[in-house]
N, C-alpha and C positions, 0 to 999 in steps of 0.2 A: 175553755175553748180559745186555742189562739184565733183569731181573726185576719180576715182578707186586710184592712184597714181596722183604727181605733177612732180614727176620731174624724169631724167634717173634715176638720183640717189642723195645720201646723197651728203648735198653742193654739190651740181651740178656745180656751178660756180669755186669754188674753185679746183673741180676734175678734170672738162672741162681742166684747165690751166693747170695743173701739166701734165696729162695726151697727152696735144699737147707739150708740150717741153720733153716729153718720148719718144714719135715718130719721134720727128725729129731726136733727137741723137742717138735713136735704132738703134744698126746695124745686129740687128735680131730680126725677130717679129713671127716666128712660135713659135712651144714650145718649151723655155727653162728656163732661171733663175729666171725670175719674177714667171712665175706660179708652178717652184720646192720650192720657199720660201713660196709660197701661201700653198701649200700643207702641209709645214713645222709650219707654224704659224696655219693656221686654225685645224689640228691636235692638236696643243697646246690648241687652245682657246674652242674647241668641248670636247676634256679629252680623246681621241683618238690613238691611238699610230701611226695610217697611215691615210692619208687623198690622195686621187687620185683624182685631177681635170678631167673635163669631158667638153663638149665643153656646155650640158645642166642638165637640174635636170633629163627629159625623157631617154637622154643619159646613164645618172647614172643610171637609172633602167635596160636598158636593157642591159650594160657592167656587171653589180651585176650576171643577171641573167646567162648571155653568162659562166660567170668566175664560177658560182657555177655548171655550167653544164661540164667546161671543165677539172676542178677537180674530178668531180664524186662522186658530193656530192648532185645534182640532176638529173636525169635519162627523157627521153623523157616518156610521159604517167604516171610519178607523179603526185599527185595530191598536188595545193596549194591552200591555203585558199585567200581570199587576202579581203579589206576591202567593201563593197559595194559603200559606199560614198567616192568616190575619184576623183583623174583624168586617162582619158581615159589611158595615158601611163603607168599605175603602172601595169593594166590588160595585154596591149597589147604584152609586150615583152614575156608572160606563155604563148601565145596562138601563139604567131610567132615562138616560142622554142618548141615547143612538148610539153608542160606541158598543165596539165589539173585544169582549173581555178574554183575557187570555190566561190561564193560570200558570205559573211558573213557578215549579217544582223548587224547596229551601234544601238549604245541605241541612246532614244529620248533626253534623259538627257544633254547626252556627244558629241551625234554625233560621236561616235566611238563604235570601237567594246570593248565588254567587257571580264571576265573571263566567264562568264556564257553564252553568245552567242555561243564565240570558243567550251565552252564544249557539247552547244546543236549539234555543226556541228560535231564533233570528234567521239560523238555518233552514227553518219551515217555514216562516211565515215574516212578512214583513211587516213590523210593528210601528206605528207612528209617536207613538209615548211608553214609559214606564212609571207606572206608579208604585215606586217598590215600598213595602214596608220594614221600617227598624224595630224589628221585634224586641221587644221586653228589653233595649237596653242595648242591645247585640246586634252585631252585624257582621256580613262576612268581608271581601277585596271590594267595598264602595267605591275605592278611588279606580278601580281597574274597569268597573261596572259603567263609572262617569267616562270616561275612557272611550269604551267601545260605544256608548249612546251618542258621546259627539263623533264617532268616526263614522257611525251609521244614521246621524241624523234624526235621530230618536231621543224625545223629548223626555227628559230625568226630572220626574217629582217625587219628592221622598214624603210619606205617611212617618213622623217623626212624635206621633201622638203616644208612643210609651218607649220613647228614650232623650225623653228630655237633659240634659244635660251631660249625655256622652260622647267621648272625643274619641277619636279616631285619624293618627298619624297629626297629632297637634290642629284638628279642623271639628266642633262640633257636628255630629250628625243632625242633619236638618241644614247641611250650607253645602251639602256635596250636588245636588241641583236645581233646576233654573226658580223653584219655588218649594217651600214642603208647609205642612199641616201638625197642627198641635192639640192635645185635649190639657183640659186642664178638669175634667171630671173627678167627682169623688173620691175615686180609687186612686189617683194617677199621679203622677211624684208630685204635683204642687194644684192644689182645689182653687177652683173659687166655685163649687157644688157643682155648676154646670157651665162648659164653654170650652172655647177654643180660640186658635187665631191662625194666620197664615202669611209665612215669610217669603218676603223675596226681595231682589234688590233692583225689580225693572219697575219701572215708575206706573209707566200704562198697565201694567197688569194689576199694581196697587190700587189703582184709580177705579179700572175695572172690576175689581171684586169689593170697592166699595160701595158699586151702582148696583150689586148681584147681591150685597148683604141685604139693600133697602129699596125693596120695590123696582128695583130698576131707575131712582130718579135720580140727580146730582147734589143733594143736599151735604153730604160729610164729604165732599171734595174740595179742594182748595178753589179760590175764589178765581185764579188766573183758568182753571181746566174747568170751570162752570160758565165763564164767559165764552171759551171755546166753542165748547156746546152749543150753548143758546142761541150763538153766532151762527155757528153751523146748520143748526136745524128751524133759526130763525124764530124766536121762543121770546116772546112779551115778559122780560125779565120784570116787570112789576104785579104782573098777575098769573101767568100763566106756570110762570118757570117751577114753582115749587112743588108745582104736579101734572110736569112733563116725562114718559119713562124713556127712556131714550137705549135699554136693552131690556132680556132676559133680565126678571131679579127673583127676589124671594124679601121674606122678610127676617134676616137669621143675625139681625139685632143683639145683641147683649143687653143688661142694663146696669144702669151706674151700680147697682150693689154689687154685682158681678165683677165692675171695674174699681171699686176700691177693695174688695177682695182680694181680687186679685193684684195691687198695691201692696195690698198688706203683708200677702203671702211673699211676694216675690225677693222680698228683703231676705228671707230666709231660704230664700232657693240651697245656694251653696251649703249652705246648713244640712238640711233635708237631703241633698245627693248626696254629699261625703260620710253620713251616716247611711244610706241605705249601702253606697257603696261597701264601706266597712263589713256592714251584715252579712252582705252576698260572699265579699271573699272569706270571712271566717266561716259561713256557710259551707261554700263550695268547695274550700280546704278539706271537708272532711267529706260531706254528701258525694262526690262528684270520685272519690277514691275507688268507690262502690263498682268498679265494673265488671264486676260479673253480673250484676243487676239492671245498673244503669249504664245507659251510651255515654263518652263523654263528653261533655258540653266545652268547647274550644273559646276561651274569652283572653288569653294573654295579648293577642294581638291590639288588644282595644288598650288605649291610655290611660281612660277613663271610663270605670263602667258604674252608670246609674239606671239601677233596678229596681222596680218596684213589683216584680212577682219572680220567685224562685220554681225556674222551670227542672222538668227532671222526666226522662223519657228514661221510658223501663223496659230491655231485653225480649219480654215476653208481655201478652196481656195478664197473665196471670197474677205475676209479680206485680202489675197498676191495680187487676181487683185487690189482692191483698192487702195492697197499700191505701184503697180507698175505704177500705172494712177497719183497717186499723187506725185512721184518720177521724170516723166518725167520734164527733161528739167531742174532740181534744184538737183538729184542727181543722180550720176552712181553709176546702181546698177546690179548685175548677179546671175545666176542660184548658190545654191551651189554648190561650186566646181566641178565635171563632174556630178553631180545628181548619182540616181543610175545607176551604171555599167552595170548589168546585163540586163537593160533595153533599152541599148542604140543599135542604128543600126548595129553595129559592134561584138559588144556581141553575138547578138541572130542571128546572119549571119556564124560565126562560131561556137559558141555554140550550138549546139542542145539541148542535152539534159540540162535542166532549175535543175540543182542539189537543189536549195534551195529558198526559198520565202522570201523576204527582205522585209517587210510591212513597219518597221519603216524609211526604205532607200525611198521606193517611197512614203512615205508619205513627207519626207526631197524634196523628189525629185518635188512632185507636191505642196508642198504649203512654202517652201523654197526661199530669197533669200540672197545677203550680200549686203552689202557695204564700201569702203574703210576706212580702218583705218591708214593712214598712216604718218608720224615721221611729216609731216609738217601743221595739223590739226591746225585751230585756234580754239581759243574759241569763237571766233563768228560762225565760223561751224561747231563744238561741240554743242554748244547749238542751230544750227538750225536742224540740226541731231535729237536731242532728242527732239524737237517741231512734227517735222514731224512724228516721230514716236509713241508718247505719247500720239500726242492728237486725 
């Protein structure tokens, strides 16, 4: 059976070790140093000015959203756009917030939304934010998309939690708006088992999603924006201030094992992309030829493409049952990513009213699936990958 994933994570073995003689000599393991350097490096290595670890990537969405609502830079009964093919948590935190969720239809091409989708939705309806999703690595005219968001005043956050490390016209994905969201989950190009983080380069929104990670109070802020505060709200810094909440929070913490993991891991990021990248294109060389079976999936545009699930939409549903009958038991394979959104149980239980029709998303959604790409692929199943698919 080839596998979605092999291992927790990158050199497992070599992590496993480092990571058990971090534990024992830790003499604190909630959040502190390990995950404020994590924040500090992966800032660096994203092109970021703030990076805020989160305990998941689903986390990072809905701290993003909590922090844009507690600034008042989103309103309950806004409306946002968000991507149709995604996962369940990019929708779920608009619809547990007051906001009103809007799904917008991907191309067939990209598997993502385009410049011209957004402008068919904008046409209807006026949108206060978008939170689009970079699917599996891929995307379609981002910069055209950032574009039309600043000419219309509509707030650009990117869900960048499975395309970590792809470029796009010389500019990582994840810096084309004003913040975006990361996972670092099991499955996802770089582990630390569970977590997330969330980039941006405006200072007060940093500040703000780190009073949204932890209760609402000021403890992981710098000591000049704690004085602010306490000034502000007039807060007995000797007693009182350490358990003042001064907004909306949660408690979506990480913990220091999480931050030296993900230390550990992060050395090998470029490592880990440039091989998966490798995989995909020796993959898609031959899979992606297939069209009379399969649609073809459009990635030249991109610079840099890092994948960590190989998607494959197939003509007919027939051809996907077949492929999933032929799958069993020699490869793990899954729906794409949450299918379409608007379709799912959850959606249409609190969504009523159906703002928009996604054709190309349930077409994704009903003859759609992937399979794992991931940094420890051999070439022997590599090329049993492209047997099973090809012939």
């Amino acid at each position: 059976m080839i596998k979605l994933i092999k291992s927790t994570f990158y050199k497992e073995t070599e992590t496993k070790k480092k990571l058990s003689g971090f534990i024992i000599k830790a003499k604190w393991l909630s959040f502190g140093r390990q995950c404020e350097k994590f924040e500090k490096d992966f800032s660096k290595y994203q092109g970021r000015k703030f990076s805020v670890m989160v305990n998941s990537g689903s986390s990072a969405n809905l701290a993003l959203i909590q922090a844009l609502i507690n600034l008042d830079k989103l309103r309950a009964g806004d409306r946002v756009g968000f991507s149709a093919i995604t996962w369940s948590t990019n929708a779920m935190p608009l619809i547990q917030l007051g906001l009103i969720p809007i799904a917008i239809d991907v191309e067939l091409a990209t598997l993502n939304v385009s410049g011209q989708k957004l402008t068919e939705i904008i046409k209807k309806y006026d949108i206060n934010a978008l939170f689009l999703t970079n699917l599996l690595g891929f995307c379609d005219d981002i910069e055209n998309i950032a574009k039309i968001c600043k000419e219309n005043n509509i707030l650009l956050l990117e869900d960048n939690c499975e395309s970590l490390g792809s470029v796009y016209q010389g500019k990582k994905l994840g810096n084309f708006g004003y913040a975006s969201t990361f996972s670092f989950y099991v499955g996802h190009h770089m582990s630390t088992i569970e977590g997330g983080a969330i980039c941006t380069d405006d200072k007060n929104l940093n500040s703000m999603l780190k009073i949204v990670r932890a209760h609402g109070w000021d403890r992981n802020l710098e000591l000049k924006k704690q004085k602010s505060l306490r000034n502000k709200f007039k807060i007995n810094s000797t007693f009182y201030s350490r358990y003042t909440f001064y907004d909306l929070g949660y408690n979506l913490r990480p913990t220091e094992i999480q931050g030296f993991i993900g230390n550990t891991q992060l050395r090998y990021i470029d490592e880990i992309t440039k091989k998966r990248n490798k995989n995909f294109l020796t993959l898609a060389s031959k899979i992606y030829q297939n069209e009379k079976k399969y649609f073809a999936i459009k990635y030249d545009h991109i610079d840099f493409l890092s994948n960590f699930a190989f998607p494959i939409i197939c003509k007919t549903g027939k051809i996907r049952d077949e492929l999933v009958a032929k799958c069993k038991d020699k490869v793990e394979i899954r729906p794409i990513v949450g299918g379409s959104i608007s379709e799912q149980p959850f959606f249409k239980k609190h969504i009523r009213n159906k703002y928009s029709v996604c054709k190309n998303a349930n077409l994704i959604h009903n003859r759609g699936l992937y399979f794992g790409n991931n940094p420890e692929l051999t070439k022997k199943e590599i090329a049993a990958l492209i047997k099973i698919f090809t012939s």
